[in-house]
C-alpha positions in Angstrom: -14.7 15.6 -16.5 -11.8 17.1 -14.4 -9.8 15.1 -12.7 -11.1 16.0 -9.2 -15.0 15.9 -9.9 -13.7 12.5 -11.2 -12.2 11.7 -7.4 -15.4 13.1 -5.4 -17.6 10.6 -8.1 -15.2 8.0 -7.0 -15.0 8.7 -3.7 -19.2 9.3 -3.4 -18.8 5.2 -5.0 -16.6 4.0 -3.0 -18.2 5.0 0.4 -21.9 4.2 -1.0 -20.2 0.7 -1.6 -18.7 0.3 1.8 -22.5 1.5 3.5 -24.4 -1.2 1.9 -22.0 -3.5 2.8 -21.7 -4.8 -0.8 -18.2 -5.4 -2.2 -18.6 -3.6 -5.9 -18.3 -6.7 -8.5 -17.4 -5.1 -11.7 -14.1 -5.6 -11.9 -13.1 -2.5 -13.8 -15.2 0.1 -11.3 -13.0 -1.6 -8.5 -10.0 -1.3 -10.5 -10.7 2.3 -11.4 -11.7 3.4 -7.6 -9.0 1.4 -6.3 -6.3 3.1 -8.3 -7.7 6.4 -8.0 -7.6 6.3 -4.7 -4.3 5.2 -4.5 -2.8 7.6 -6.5 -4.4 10.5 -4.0 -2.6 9.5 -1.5 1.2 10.7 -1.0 4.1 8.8 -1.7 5.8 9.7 1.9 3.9 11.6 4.2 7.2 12.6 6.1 5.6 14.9 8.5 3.3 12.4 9.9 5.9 10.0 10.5 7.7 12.9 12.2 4.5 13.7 14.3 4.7 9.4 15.3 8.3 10.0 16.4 8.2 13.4 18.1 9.6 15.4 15.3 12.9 13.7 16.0 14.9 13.8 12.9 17.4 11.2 13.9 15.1 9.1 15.1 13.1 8.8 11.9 16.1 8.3 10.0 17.2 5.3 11.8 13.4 3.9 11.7 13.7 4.6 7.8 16.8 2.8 7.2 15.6 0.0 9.3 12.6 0.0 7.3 14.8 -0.1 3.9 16.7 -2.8 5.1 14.2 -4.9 6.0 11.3 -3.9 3.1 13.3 -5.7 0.2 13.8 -9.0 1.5 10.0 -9.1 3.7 9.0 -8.2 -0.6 11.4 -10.7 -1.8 9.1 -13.0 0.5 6.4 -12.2 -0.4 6.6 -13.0 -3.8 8.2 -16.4 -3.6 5.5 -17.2 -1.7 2.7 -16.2 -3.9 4.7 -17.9 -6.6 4.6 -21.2 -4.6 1.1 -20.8 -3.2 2.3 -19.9 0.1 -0.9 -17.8 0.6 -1.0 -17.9 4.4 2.5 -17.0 4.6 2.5 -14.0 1.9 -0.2 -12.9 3.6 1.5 -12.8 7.0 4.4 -10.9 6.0 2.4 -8.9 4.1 0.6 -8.1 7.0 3.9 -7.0 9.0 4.7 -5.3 6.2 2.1 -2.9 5.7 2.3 -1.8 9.4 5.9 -1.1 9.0 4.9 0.6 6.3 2.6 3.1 7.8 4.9 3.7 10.6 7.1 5.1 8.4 4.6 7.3 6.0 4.8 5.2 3.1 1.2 5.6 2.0 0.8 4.4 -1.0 2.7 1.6 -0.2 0.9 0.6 2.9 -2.6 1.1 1.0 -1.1 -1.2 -2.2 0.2 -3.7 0.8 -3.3 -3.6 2.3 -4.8 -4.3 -1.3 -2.9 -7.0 -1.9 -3.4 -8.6 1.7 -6.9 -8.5 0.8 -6.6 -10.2 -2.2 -4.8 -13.0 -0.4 -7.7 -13.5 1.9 -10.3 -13.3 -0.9 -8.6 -13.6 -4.2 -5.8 -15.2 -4.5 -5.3 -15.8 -7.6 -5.2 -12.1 -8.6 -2.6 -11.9 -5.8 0.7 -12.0 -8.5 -1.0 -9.1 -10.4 -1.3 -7.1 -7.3 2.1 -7.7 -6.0 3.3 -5.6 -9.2 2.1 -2.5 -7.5 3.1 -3.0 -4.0 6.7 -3.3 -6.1 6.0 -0.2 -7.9 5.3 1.6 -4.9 7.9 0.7 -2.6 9.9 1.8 -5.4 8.4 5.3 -5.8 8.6 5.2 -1.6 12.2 4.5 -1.9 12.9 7.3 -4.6 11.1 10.0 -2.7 12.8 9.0 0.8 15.9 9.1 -0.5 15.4 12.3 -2.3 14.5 14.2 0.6 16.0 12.5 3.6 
């Protein structure tokens, strides 16, 4: 199956899911749509941040370095706090987080924060195993903005 039949299947799951108002239990078919959907989703969507700021070019690239200076520490947080069983305050900065995080066009990275802010609601002991990915992605967010800011 090619690889976008294999999205619209998953996409088809996904909102079938969210109709009946039934959270999917396998784990793996939430793993799978989860990721999937993640991974359509672009790194930095640069022109809608653009769009959010007026197409002012300076202005994004002071709310991006704010962003970069504040994104470390805010995930620095968040994981000592899941590591001590914080939950209520990993889950608060992960909150602030993941709207900073959209401001800016970081996609996948706001949809991995909003993941894992789930998880602390619901799950929390899958919360340390999430936080991996938020990791990755502000990684991959970093790389791309700094490659074409």
């Amino acid at each position: 199956m090619c690889f976008c039949r294999l999205t619209n299947v998953c996409i088809r799951l996904k909102q079938a899911a969210e109709t009946n108002w039934r959270r999917p239990t396998n784990p793996l078919f939430v793993f799978l749509v989860e990721n999937i959907m993640s991974e359509l989703l672009p790194i930095w969507d640069q022109s809608g941040a653009l769009q959010r700021l007026m197409n002012k070019e300076a202005l994004l690239q002071r709310v991006l370095l704010m962003f970069l200076d504040q994104a470390e520490p805010r995930l620095m947080e968040i994981r000592a706090d899941i590591n001590q069983g914080r939950i209520s305050q990993a889950k608060a900065t992960t909150h602030m987080l993941k709207g900073s995080a959209g401001e800016v066009g970081a996609m996948r990275l706001h949809a991995s924060l909003g993941r894992l802010e789930a998880c602390l609601i619901s799950e929390p002991a899958r919360a340390a195993d999430l936080y991996n990915t938020v990791a990755y992605n502000y990684q991959l967010f970093v790389n791309e903005a700094k490659h074409n800011a």
